[in-house]
C-alpha positions as CSV (number, residue, x, y, z in Angstrom):
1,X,-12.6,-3.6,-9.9
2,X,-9.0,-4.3,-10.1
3,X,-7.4,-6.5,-7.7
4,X,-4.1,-7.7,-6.5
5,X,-3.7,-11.1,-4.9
6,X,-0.8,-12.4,-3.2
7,X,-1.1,-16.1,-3.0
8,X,2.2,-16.9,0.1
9,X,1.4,-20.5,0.4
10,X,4.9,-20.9,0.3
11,X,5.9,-18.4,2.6
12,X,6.2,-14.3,1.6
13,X,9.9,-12.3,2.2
14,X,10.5,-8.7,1.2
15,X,12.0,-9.2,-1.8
16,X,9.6,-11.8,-2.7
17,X,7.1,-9.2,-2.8
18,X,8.8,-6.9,-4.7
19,X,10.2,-9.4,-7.2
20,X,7.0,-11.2,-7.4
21,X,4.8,-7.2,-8.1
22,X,7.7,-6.7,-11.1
23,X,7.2,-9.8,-12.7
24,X,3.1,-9.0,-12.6
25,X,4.3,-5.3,-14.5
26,X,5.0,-3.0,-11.8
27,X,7.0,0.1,-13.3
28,X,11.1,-1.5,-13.0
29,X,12.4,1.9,-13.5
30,X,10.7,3.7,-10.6
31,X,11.2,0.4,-8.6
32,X,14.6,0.7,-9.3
33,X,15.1,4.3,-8.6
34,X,13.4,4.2,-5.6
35,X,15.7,1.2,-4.2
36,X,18.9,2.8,-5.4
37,X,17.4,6.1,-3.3
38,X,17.3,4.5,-0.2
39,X,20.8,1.8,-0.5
40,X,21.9,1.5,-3.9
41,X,21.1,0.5,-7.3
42,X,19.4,-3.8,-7.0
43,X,20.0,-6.4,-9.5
44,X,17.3,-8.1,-10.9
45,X,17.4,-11.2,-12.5
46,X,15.3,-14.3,-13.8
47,X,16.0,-17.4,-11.9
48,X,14.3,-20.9,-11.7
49,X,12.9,-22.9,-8.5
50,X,11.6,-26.2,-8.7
51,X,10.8,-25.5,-12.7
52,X,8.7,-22.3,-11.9
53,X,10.3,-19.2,-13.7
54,X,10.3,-16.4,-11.5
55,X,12.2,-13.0,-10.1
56,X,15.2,-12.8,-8.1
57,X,15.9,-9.1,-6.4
58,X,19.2,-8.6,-4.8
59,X,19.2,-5.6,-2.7
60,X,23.4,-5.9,-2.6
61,X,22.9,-3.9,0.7
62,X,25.2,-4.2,3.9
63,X,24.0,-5.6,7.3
64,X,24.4,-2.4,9.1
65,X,21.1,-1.8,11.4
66,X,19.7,1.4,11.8
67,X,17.5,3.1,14.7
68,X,13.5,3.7,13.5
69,X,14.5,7.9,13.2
70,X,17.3,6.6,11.1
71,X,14.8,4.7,8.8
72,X,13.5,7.7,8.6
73,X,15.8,9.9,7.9
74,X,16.9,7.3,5.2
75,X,13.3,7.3,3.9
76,X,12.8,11.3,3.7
77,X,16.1,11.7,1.7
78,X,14.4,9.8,-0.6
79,X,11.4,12.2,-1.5
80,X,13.1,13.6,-4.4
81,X,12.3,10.4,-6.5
82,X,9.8,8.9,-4.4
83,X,6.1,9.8,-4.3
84,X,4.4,10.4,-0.6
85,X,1.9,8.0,-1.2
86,X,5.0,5.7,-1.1
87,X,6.8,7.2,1.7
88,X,4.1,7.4,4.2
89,X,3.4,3.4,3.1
90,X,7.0,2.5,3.8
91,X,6.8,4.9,7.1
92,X,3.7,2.7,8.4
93,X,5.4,-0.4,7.3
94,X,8.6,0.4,9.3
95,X,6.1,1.2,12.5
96,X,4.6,-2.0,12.5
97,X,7.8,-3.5,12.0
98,X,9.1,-1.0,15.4
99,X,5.8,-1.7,17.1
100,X,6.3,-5.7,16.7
101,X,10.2,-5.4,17.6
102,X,9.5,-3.4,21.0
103,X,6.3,-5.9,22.2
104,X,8.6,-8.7,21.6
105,X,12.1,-7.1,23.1
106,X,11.0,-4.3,25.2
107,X,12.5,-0.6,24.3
108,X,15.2,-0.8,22.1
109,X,17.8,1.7,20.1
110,X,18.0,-0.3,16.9
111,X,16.2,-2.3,15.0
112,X,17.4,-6.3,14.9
113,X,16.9,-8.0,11.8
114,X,14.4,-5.6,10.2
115,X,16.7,-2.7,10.6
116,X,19.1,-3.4,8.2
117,X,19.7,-2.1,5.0
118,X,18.2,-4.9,2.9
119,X,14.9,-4.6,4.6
120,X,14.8,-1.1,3.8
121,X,15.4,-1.5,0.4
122,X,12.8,-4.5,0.2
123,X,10.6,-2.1,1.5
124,X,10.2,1.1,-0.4
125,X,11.0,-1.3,-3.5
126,X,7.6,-3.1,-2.7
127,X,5.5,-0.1,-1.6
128,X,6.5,2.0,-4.9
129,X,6.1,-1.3,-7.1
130,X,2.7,-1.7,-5.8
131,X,1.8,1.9,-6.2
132,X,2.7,1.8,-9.6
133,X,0.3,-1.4,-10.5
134,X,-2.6,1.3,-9.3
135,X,-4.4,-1.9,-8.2
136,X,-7.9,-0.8,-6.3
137,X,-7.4,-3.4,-3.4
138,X,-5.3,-5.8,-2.7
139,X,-6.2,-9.6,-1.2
140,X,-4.3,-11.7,0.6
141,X,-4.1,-15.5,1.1
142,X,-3.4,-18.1,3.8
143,X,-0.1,-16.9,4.5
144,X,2.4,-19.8,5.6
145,X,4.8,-19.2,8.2
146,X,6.8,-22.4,8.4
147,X,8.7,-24.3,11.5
148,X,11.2,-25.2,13.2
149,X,14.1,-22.8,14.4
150,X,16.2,-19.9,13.2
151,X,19.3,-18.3,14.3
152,X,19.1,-14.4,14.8
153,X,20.7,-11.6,17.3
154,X,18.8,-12.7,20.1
155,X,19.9,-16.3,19.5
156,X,18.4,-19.8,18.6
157,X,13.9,-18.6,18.6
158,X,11.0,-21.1,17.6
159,X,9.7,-20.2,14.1
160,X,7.4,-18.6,13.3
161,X,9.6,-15.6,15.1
162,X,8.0,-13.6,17.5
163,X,8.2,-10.4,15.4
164,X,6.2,-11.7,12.7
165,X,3.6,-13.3,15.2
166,X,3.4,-10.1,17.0
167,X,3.1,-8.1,13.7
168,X,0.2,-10.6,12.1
169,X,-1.7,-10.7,15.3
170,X,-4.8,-8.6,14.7
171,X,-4.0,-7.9,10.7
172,X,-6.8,-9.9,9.9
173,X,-4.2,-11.8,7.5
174,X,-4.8,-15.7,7.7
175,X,-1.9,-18.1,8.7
176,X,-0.9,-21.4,8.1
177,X,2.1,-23.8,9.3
178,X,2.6,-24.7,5.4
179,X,4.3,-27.9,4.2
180,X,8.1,-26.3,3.9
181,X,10.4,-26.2,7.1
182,X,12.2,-23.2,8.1
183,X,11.1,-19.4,8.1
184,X,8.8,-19.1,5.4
185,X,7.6,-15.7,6.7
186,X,10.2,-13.1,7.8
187,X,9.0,-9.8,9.9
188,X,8.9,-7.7,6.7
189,X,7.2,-10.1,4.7
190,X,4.4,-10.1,7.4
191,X,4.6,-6.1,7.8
192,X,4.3,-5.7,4.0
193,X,1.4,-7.8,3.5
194,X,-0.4,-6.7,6.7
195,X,-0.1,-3.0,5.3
196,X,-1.2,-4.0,1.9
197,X,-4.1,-6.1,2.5
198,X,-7.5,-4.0,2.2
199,X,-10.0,-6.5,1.2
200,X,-10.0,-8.7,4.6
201,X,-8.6,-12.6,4.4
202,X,-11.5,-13.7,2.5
203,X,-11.0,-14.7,-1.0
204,X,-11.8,-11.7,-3.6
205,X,-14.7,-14.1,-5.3
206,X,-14.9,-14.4,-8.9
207,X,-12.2,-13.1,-11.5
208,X,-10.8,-12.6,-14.4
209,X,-6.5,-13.1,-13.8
210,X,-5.2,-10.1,-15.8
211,X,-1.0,-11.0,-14.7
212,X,0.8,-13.1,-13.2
213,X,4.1,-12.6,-11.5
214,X,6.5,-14.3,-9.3
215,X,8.8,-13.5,-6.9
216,X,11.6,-15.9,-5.9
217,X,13.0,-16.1,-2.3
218,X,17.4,-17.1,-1.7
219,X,16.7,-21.0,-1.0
220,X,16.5,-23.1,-4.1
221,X,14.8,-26.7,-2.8
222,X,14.3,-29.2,-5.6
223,X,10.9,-30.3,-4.5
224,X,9.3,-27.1,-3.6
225,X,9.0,-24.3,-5.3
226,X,10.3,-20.9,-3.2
227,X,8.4,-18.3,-4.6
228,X,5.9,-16.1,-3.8
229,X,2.6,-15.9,-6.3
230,X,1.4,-12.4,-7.3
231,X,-1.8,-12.0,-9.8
232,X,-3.2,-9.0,-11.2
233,X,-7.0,-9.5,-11.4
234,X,-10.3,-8.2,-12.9
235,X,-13.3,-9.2,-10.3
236,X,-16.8,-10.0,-11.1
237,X,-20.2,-9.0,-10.5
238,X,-22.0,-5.8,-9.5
239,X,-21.0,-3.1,-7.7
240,X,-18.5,-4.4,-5.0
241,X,-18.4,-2.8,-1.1
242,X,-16.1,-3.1,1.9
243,X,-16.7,-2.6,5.3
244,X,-15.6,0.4,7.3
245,X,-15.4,2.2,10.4
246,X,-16.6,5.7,10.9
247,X,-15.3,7.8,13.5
248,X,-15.8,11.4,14.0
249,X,-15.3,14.1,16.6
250,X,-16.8,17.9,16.9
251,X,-13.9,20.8,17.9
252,X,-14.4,24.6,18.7
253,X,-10.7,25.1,20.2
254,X,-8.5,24.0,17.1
255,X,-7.0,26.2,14.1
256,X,-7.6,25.6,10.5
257,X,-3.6,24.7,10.3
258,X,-3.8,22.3,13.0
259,X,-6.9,21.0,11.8
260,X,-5.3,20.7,8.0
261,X,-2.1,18.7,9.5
262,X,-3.6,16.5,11.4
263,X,-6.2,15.3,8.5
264,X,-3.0,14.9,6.5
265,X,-1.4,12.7,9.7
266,X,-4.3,10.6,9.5
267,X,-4.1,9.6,5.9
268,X,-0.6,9.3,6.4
269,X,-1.7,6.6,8.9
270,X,-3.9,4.0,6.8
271,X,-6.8,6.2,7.0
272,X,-8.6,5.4,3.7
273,X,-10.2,9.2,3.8
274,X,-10.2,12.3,6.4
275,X,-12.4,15.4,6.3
276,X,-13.9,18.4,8.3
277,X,-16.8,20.3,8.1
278,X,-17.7,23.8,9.7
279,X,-20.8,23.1,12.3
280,X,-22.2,25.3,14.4
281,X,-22.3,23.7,18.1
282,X,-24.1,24.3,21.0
283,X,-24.4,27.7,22.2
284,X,-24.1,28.8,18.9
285,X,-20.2,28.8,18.5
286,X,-18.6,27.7,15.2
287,X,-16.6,24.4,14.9
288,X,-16.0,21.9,12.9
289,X,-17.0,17.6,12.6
290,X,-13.8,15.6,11.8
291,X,-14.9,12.9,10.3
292,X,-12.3,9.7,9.4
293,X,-13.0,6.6,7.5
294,X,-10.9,3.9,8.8
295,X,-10.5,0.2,8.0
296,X,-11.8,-2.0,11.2
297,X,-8.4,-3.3,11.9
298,X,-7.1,0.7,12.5
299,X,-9.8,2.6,13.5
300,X,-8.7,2.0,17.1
301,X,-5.6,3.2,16.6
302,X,-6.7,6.0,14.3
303,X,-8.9,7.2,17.1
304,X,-6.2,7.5,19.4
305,X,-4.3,10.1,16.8
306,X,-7.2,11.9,16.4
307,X,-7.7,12.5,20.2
308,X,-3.6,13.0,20.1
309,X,-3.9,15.8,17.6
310,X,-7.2,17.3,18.1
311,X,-7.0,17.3,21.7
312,X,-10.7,16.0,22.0
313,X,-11.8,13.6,24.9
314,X,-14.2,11.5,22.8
315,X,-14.6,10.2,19.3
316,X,-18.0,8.7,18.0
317,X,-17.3,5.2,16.3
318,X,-19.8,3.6,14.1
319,X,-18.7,0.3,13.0
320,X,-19.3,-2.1,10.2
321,X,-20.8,0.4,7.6
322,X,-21.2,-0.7,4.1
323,X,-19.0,1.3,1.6
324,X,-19.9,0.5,-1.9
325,X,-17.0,1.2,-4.6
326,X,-17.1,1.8,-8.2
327,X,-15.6,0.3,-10.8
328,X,-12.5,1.6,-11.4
329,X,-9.5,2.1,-14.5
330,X,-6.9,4.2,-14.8
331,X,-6.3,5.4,-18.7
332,X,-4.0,7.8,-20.7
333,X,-6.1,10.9,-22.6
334,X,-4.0,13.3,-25.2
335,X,-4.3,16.7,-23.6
336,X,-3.2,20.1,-25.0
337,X,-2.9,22.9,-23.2
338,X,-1.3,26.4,-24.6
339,X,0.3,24.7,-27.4
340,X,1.7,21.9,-25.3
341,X,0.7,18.0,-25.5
342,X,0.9,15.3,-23.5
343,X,-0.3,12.0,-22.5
344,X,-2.0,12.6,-19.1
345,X,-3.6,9.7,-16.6
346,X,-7.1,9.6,-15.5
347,X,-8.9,7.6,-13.9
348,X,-12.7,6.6,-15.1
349,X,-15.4,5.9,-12.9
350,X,-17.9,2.9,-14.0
351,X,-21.4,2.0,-13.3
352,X,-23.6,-0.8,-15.5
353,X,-20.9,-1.1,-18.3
354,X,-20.3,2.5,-19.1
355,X,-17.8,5.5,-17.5
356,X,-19.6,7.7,-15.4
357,X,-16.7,9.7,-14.1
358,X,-13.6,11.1,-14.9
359,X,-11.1,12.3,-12.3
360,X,-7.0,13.4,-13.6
361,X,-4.7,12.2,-11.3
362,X,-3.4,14.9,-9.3
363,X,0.1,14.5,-8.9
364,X,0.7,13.9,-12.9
365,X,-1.3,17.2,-13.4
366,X,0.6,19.2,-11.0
367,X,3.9,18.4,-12.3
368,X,3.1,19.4,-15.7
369,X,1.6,22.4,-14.2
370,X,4.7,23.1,-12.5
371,X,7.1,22.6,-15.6
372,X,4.9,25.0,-17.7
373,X,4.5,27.4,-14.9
374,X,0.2,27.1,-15.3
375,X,-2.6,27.1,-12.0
376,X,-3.1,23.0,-11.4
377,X,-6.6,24.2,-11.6
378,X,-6.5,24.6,-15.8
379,X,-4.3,21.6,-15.9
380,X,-6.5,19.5,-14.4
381,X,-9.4,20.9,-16.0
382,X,-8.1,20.3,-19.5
383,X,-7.6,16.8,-18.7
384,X,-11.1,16.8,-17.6
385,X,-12.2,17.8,-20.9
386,X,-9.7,15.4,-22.6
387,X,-11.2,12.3,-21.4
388,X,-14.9,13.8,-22.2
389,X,-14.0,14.6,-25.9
390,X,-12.2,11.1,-25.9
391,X,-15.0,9.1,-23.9
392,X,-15.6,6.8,-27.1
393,X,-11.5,5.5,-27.1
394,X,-11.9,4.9,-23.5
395,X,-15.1,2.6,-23.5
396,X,-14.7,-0.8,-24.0
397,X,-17.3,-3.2,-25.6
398,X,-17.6,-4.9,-21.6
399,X,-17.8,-4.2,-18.5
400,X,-14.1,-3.6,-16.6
401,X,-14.7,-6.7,-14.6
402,X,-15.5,-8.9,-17.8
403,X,-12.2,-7.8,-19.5
């Protein structure tokens, strides 16, 4: 399984995390378009703190703070170049971020700090750079928050700053003062990281490092380096699992359409997959089991949508289950279609050393399918039988894990 660990032992900023992803090989020219969607076009540069090479990302954005529809707005202008995988990421981001700002500060119009343009720039430039690493979890370590004092809008606060604590407090992420003074961890840092993490604080076990990248933060101290540590990993061992949550709920009094948007809400919120299936219920009347699998950390919250949207007055949880998870890669397979040829991605399923599944990735498929005007159906079919016909290119001598 492939694996991204962030190693923040010296403290983890937004455009830490997206400088420190680019420099581990996330795609620079969706990154790029992506920021320049939302503010304008970043510089990037190569800079060097305390002798560690690393990435600099300037968002050149202005301190004007925006309202969380604003955000929004700002965000769904930006679909035209950004995927919504990436936009509903950034959208959850921005809500812990709201969520933090209003337990600390009550109701509020505007965001503070987090609200400006740099932190929305930081943000969709990390969520696209990670989507583009197609990494199959991501692992976080102790996360240093610093001490001391900072100066913001609400005055002189105690570090770390109450938005961050508010926003790691139950993430599940592990904390640590650290050995630098000041704010090591900014609000944004700490809402990236808790939105990215899916493998729980633990460390991911064995690996294989794959890439390395870092990301470099605005102070330059001589003695310690300010960066944040990315790596791109390969893990060990057999078959690896996770723990999840399973919730579920029967309805009788609910459309298909209402039914269809609110699965897609629930994915949209961190649900990690959402379902229904027609039952018949008691009384013989047709319904239908919506069943979410949820992460530990959201399944409370995740409950409460469903009850939002579905209008039911109880959902079933059943913690802790064990979710085994294949091995998975992503690779490119020549397909042809009516004449036309292109290098398509799929991803390959593997189980004991050898590829087992193949799957095309959907969104590649249907924007071929659109630009030649074919059913997504045949697209993704021929990609299908692409990667069969080129199973032997695909295999490699070892297992994923061992590469």
């Amino acid at each position: 399984m492939r694996v991204l660990v962030f190693d923040p032992f010296h403290g983890a900023a937004g455009d830490m995390i997206t400088a420190a992803l680019l420099d581990c090989g996330a795609d620079r020219e969706r990154v790029v378009a992506a920021m320049q969607a939302v503010v304008t076009e970043p510089t990037i540069e190569t800079v060097n703190r305390a002798g560690i090479r690393a990435t600099r990302v300037h968002t050149h954005a202005t301190p004007e703070h925006r309202s969380l529809s604003d955000v929004y707005k700002r965000l769904d202008d930006a679909s035209p170049v950004v995927p919504p995988e990436v936009l509903a990421m950034a959208r959850r981001v921005f809500s812990r971020l709201n969520a933090a700002e209003e337990e600390v500060h009550g109701s509020h119009v505007h965001f503070h700090e987090v609200g400006a343009d740099d932190a929305i720039a930081d943000v969709i430039g990390a969520c696209t750079a990670l989507f583009t690493l197609r990494v199959d979890g991501v692992a976080v370590l102790p996360l240093a928050l610093g001490s001391g004092t900072v100066t913001g809008s609400h005055g002189t606060i105690p570090l770390p700053a109450p938005a961050t604590v508010a926003i790691l407090k139950g993430s599940g992420l592990v904390a640590i003062k650290g050995n630098d003074e000041g704010e090591l961890c900014t609000p944004t840092g700490a809402a990236l990281l808790a939105e990215f993490s899916s493998l729980g604080p633990a460390d991911p076990g064995g690996y294989t490092i794959r890439a390395v990248g870092y990301g470099a933060g605005s102070r330059d101290t001589p003695h310690s380096p300010n960066v944040l540590r990315a790596m791109v990993v390969d893990t060990t061992g057999a078959l690896p699992q996770d723990t999840v949550d399973l919730l579920e709920t029967n309805v009788d009094d609910v459309s298909g359409e209402v039914i269809g948007e609110a699965l897609a809400r629930f994915m949209a919120a961190g649900a990690r997959d959402a379902s229904a299936t027609p039952i018949i219920m008691k009384k013989g009347r047709p319904g239908y089991l919506v069943t979410v699998i949820a992460l530990p950390e959201t399944s409370a919250a995740l409950a409460r949508l469903m009850a939002r949207e579905l209008g039911t007055l109880g959902i079933r949880c059943i913690p802790a289950i064990h979710r085994f998870i294949a091995e998975r890669t992503t690779a490119e397979v020549d397909v042809e279609i009516q004449g036309y040829r292109k290098h398509m991605p799929v991803k390959c399923g593997w189980m004991d050393g050898h590829i087992y599944t193949y799957k095309a990735e959907f969104d590649a498929a249907r924007n071929w399918a659109a630009e030649l005007d074919l059913p997504v159906r045949d697209m993704l079919l021929a990609a299908q039988k692409a990667a069969e016909k080129q199973a032997d290119k695909l295999q490699p001598r070892e297992r994923p894990g061992d590469r």
